[in-house]
N, C-alpha and C positions, 0 to 999 in steps of 0.2 A: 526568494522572490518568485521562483516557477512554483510554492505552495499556494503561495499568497495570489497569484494569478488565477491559479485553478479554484480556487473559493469564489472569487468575482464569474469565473468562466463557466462553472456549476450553476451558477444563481442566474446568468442571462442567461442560459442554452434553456432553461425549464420553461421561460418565456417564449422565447424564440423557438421552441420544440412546439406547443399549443399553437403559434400564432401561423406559423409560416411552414412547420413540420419536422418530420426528425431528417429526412433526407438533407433539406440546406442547411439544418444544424449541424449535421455530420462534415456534411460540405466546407463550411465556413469552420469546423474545425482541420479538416486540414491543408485550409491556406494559413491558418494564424502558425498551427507545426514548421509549416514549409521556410512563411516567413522569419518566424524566429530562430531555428536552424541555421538561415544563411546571416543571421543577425548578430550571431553566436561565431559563427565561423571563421567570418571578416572584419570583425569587433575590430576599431582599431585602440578601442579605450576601453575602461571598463564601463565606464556608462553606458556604452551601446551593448555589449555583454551581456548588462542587467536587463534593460530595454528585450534584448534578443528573449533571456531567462522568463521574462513576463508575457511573451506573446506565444512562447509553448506553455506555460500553463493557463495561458485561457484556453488554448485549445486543449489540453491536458486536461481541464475540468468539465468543458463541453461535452468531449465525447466520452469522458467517462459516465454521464448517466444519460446521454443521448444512445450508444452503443448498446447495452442492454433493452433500453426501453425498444429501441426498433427493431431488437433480435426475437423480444418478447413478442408483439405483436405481430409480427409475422412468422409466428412458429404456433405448429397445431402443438394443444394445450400437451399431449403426453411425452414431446420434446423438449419444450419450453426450459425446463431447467438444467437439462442440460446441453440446451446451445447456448443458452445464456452463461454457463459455466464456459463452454468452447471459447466465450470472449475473454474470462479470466484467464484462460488457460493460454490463450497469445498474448496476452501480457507479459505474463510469469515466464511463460518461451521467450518473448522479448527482453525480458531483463537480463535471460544467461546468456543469450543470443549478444545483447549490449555488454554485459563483463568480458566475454570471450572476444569481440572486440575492440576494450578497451584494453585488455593484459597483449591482447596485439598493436596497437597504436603506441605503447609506450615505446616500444623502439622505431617509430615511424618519427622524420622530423615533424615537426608541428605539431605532436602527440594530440593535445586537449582538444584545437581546431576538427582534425579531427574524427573526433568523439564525440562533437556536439555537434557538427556539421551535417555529417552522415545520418542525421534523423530526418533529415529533407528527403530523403529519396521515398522510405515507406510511404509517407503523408502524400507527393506528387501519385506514387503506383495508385493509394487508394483514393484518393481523389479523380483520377481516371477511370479505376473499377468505379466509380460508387453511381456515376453517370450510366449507366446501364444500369442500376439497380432502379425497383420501382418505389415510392412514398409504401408507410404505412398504409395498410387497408380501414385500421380501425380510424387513423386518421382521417385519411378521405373518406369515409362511413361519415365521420361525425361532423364535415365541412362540407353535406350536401352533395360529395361527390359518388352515390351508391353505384351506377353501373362499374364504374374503374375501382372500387371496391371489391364488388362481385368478381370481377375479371383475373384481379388478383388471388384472391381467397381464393379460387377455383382452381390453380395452380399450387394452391396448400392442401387443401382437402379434397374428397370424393365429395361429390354431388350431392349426396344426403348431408355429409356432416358442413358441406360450406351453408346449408338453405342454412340448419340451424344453427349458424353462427351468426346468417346474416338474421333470423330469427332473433337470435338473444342482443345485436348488438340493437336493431329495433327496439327491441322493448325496454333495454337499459338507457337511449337516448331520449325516448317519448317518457317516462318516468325520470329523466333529469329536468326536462322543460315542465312536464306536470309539476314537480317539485320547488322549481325557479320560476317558471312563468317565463323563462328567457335563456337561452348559452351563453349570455354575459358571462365572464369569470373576474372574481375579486380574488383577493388573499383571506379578505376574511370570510370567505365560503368555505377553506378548508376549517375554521374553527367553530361554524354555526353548529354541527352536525356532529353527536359521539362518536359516529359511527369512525367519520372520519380521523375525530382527533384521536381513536384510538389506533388504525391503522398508523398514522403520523408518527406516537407514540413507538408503535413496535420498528417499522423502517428507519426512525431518526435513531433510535437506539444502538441498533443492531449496527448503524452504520458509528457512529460514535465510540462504542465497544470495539468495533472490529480495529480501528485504532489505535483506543487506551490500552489494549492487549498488548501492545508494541512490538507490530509486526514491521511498520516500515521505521524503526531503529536499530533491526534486526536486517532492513533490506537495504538502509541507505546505510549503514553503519558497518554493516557487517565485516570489509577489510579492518577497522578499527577496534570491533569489538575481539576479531582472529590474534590484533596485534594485543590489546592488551590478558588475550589470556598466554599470552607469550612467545609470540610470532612474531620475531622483530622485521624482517623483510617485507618490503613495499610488494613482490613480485609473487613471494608464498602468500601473501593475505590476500591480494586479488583471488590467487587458482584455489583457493578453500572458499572462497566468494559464490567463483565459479561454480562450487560444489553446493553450496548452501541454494544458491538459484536454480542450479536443474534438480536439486531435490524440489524445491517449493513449481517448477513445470510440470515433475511425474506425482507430484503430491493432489494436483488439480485435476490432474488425468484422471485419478483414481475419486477425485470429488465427481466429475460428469459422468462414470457410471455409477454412484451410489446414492445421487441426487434427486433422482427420479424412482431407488429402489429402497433406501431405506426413508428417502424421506426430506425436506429440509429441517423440519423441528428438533428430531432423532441424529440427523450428522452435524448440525451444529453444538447441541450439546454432549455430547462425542467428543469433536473438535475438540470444544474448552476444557473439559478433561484432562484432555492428552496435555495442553497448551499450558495449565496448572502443574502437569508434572515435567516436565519441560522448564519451565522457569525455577522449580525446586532446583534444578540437578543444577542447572544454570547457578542460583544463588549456590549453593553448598562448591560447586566448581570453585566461583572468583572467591567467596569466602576463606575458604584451604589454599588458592594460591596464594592467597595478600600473605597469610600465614609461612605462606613457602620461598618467599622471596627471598634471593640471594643478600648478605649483609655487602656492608660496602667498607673496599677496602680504603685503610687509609695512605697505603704507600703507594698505591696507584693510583688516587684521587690527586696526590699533588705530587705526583713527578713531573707533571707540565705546569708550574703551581697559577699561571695564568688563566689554566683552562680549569681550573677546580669550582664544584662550585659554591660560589656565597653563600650560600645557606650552610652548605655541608661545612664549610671551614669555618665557619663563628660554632657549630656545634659541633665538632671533629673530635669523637672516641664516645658520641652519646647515644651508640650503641642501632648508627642508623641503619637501615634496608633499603633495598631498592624502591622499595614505595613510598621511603621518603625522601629519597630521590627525587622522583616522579613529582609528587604533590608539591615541592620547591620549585618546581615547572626547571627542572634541568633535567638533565637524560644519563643514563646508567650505559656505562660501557663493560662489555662484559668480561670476563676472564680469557685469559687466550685460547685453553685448550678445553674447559668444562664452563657454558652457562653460568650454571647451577653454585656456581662459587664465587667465593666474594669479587666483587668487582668494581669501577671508579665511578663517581659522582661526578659529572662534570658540565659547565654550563652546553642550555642546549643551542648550538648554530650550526652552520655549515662545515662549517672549517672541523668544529669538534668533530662531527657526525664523519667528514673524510677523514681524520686524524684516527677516529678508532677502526672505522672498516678499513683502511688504508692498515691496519696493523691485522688483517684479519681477525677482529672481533666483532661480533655483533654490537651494534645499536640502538637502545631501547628507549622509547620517547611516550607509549601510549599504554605499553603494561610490561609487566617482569618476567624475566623467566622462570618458569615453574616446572617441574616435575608433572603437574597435573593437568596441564592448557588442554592433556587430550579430553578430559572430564567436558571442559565446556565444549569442545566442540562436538563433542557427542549429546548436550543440552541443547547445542544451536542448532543440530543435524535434527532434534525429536521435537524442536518448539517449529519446525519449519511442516517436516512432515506430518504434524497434528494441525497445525493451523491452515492446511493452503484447501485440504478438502473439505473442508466445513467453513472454519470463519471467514474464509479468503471470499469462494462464491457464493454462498447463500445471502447474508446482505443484500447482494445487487442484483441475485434471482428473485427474493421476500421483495424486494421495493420496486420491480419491473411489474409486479403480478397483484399489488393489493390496493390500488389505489382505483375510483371509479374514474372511468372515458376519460372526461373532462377536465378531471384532475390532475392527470397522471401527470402530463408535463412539470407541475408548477408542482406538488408533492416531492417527486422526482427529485427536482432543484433544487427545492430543499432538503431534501434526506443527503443528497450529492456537495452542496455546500457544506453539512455539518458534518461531513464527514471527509472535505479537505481543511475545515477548520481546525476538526481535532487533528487529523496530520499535520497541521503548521502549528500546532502547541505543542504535539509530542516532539517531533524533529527539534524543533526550537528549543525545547528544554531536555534534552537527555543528555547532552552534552555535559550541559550546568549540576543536574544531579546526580552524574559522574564525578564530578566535582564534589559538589555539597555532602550526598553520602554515601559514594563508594561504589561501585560496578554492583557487588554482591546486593547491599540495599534499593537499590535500584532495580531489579530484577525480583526481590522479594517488595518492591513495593506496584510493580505489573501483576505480580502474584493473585495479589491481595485484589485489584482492579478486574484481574477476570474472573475471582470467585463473585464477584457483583453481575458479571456481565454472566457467569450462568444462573443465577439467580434470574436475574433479569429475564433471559431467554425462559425459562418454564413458568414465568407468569406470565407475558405478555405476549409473545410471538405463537403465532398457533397453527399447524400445520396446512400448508396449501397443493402439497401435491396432486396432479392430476385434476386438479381445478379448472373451469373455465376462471375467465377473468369475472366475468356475471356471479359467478357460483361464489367466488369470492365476494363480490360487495353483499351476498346475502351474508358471508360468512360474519361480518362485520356488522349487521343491521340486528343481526342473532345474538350477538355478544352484546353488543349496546344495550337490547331491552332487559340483558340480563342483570346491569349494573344498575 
């Protein structure tokens, strides 16, 4: 429901960004954080829960393509990419920043309150910073407000390079209205125009890709994916968690210095390189563990014989493993003194789950133990570190910087929409084809999705470093007459 929020929260903000500016879009993002936090918190059902879950992902969506767009615009162009990266990078600091205090709230009473509580405070801090900051420049440029433009800009730049800014933003607005006859804005002005539908084309992409790659099943998943390459502990899956997210905060570090030096076109496809061999080592990991899994015993399967389970006892000596354990949706208790050796099949509830750890045994419910779990997690450590300096920032740098003036909001909110869409079908189904075909085909079928998505990127996305924003719409007006 917080995906499904931020798809709606994306598509109004790029409105509300054009109409009113990025500042009270930022704004009005974090009163929806604040109030859905304490909505979360003090849920006294689940219904308000969800209610709570849908009012941070509006604001979830909001400021995810408001936050770049007003980073963009108010940064001289040979910054630009990476302060715009600086914002991924307090995300991704956010989210280790969020695991490290969610593996501390589990022993806190009220654990999940909270965890989901405690998002109120950033969104209050910056909603009081954000009132001291000033509007975009290039917004007030284009809503007739030119001295408080000026006044800002001039705080950005030296006196020579703010004249030619405010130089090129003049000649990029009087060639909108030459063009239009008007600053009216429709939807279907971003599709009258090649120019534009090819920008469209590369930003919606890149944002779509940066998804189907399966970075936030690798983010929201990740305790799950720790436990099924064989990490039964609720407490070890979070602190390997932990480890997969400050890898993907130093992995972004190292995107904003190499963002502006080798390039975005050049470190995105980099990136998916890496991200392709990464999900190999990934598939060939869960692959050889399914193969690795301990058999299951039959005399420890029914020495409690009410705790056995159903599946396993209609086929009892047919030669099962713990993964078919697992796929029976019962859970694998392990051997006393080694994993790694045969161990009981037994329905999965409570009671079992305390009846095996109560005998010090492990508990297995989401994957088996293997010999080889270190394999994937040295896939999950190299698909993180490949993905966070290229696919992570570049998206939301390419769609803060190619869109013209007038545009950019509603562009913006589209590229930001289709890309918490494709996060609420990926989230939504990994699970299921988990299920359907298996950790490892699953992983070879992302595989397969980002050799598209570097194909994609070397025909369509075309380098913008060191760009004005102007220099850009020429970029695009250039390629259009070439098609």
């Amino acid at each position: 429901m917080a995906v499904a929020g931020a798809i709606f929260g994306a598509g109004i903000a790029g409105w509300v960004n054009d109409k009113f500016g990025r500042k009270p879009a930022i704004l009005a993002a974090d009163v929806l954080f604040f109030v859905g936090a304490i909505l979360m918190a003090t849920a006294p059902y689940p219904s308000i829960l969800i209610v709570g879950r849908v009012f941070v992902g509006l604001g979830v969506g909001a400021a995810s393509m408001t936050s770049p767009l007003y980073i963009a615009e108010a940064s001289p162009a040979r910054f630009r990419g990476a302060l715009v990266t600086a914002n991924v990078l307090f995300i991704t600091g956010g989210q280790f920043i969020a695991y490290a205090m969610n593996l501390a709230f589990t022993k806190a009473p009220g654990t999940w309150r909270w965890m989901l509580g405690v998002a109120g405070i950033p969104a209050a801090i910056q909603f009081i910073l954000m009132i001291f900051l000033p509007e975009s420049p290039r917004w007030l440029y284009r809503n007739d407000k030119v001295e408080e433009a000026g006044h800002i800009l001039g705080k950005i730049y030296s006196p020579q390079e703010m004249q030619n800014e405010l130089n090129e933003l003049k000649r990029s607005v009087e060639e909108e209205i030459k063009e239009k006859g008007s600053m009216r804005l429709t939807y279907l002005d971003l599709f009258r125009r090649k120019d534009i539908r090819l920008a469209l084309v590369a930003g919606i992409g890149l944002q779509v890709f940066q998804q189907f790659v399966g970075i936030n099943t690798v983010m929201y998943y990740s305790p799950s994916i720790v436990q099924m390459a064989g990490y039964a502990s609720n407490s070890v899956a979070i602190m390997l968690s932990l480890i997969v997210a400050g890898a993907n905060a130093l992995g972004t570090v190292a995107g904003m210095y190499l963002i502006e030096r080798a390039g975005r076109r050049p470190l995105v496809i980099s990136s998916l390189v890496g991200v392709i061999v990464a999900l190999a080592v990934l598939t060939t990991a869960f692959h050889i563990a399914s193969n690795d899994a301990p058999a299951i015993d039959k005399n420890l399967s029914f020495q409690n014989g009410s705790y056995t389970c159903p599946n396993y006892a209609a086929h009892a000596g047919a030669g099962w493993k713990c993964i078919d354990c697992l796929k029976s949706h019962c859970g694998f208790c392990a051997a006393p003194l080694n994993q790694n050796s045969p161990g009981a099949c037994l329905v999965s509830n409570k009671t079992t789950s305390d009846l095996c750890i109560g005998q010090s045994r492990a508990w297995f419910t989401q994957g088996c133990p293997s010999h080889y779990g270190w394999l994937a997690l040295i896939g999950l450590s190299l698909y993180i570190i490949c993905f966070s300096p290229g696919m992570g920032p570049v998206p939301w740098a390419v769609n803060s910087e190619i869109y013209p003036l007038r545009l950019r909001g509603m562009c913006g909110g589209l590229a930001a929409t289709a890309n918490w869409i494709s996060n609420f079908v990926v989230s939504l189904t990994f699970l299921s084809l988990i299920s359907a075909l298996g950790t490892s085909m699953t992983f070879l079928l992302f595989g397969v999705i980002t050799v598209l998505a570097l194909i994609f990127v070397c025909i369509f996305v075309p380098e913008t470093r060191g760009l004005s924003f102007e220099e850009v719409e020429t970029l695009w007006k250039r390629r259009s007459s070439q098609i």
